[in-house]
N, C-alpha and C positions, 0 to 999 in steps of 0.2 A: 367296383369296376366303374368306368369312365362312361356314365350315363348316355346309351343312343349312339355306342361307337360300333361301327360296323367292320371293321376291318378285322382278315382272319388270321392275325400275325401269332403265334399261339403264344411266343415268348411276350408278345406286348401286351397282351390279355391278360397273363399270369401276373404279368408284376403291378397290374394295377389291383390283384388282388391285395399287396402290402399295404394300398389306401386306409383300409379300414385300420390297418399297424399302425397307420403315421397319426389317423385321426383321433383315437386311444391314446397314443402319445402324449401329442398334442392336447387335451383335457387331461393327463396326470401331471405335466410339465407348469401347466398354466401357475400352480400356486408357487413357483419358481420364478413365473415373467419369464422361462422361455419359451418363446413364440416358432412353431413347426410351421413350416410353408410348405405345399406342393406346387411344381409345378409341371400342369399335363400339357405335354407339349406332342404337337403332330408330329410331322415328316420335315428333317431339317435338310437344311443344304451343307452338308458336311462333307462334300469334297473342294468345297470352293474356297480359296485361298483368303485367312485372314486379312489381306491388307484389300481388298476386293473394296468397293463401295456396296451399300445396299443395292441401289438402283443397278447394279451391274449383275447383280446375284438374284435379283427378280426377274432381270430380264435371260440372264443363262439357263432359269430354271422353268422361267414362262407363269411365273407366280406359284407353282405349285410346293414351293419347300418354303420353310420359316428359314430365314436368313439369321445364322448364329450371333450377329449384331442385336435382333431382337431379344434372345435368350438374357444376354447380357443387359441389357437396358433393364428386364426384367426381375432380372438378378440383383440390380443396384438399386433399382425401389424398393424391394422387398428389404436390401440389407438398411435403405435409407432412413426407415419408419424407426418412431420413437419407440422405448419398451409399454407403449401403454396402447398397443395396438397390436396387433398378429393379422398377417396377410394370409387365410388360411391356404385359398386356393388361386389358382391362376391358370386360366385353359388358353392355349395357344396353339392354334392352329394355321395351316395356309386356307383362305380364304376359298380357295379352289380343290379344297382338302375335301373328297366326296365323301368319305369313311364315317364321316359325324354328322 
């Protein structure tokens, strides 16, 4: 589980149980060079329209949702890294995210 999260979502709780899946994984994969990523992400802003600006979706949301802009940016670091490195984890939350 996602260490110090407070939030009582039962489905969000359960699936952080597969953590410990991906991190097992992730250590049989290695003598392979592939590299397992998680990443735990808060509350997004998933009704707001891709062509949006960030700055427009922080302020519709009042900061409280991660803007799916940042997921992505996220996304491309992780895939940008050489195979002589694995990104394991990546906690992303709203700043204003009380739950954690």
């Amino acid at each position: 589980m996602l260490d110090n999260h407070n939030g009582k979502e039962v489905t969000f709780s359960a699936t952080k149980f597969a953590l410990s899946i991906v991190h097992s994984l992730r250590e049989n994969l290695r003598k392979d060079k592939i590299g397992i990523s998680i990443l735990n992400l808060g509350y997004l802003a998933t009704e707001s329209e891709s062509n949006e600006s960030i700055e427009t979706i922080v302020e519709k949301t009042k900061g409280n949702l991660i803007p799916l802009q940042d997921v992505i940016s996220a996304l491309r670091f992780i895939t940008s890294t050489s195979n002589a490195s694995c990104v394991k984890e990546i906690n992303r939350l709203a700043l204003k995210d009380s739950n954690v």
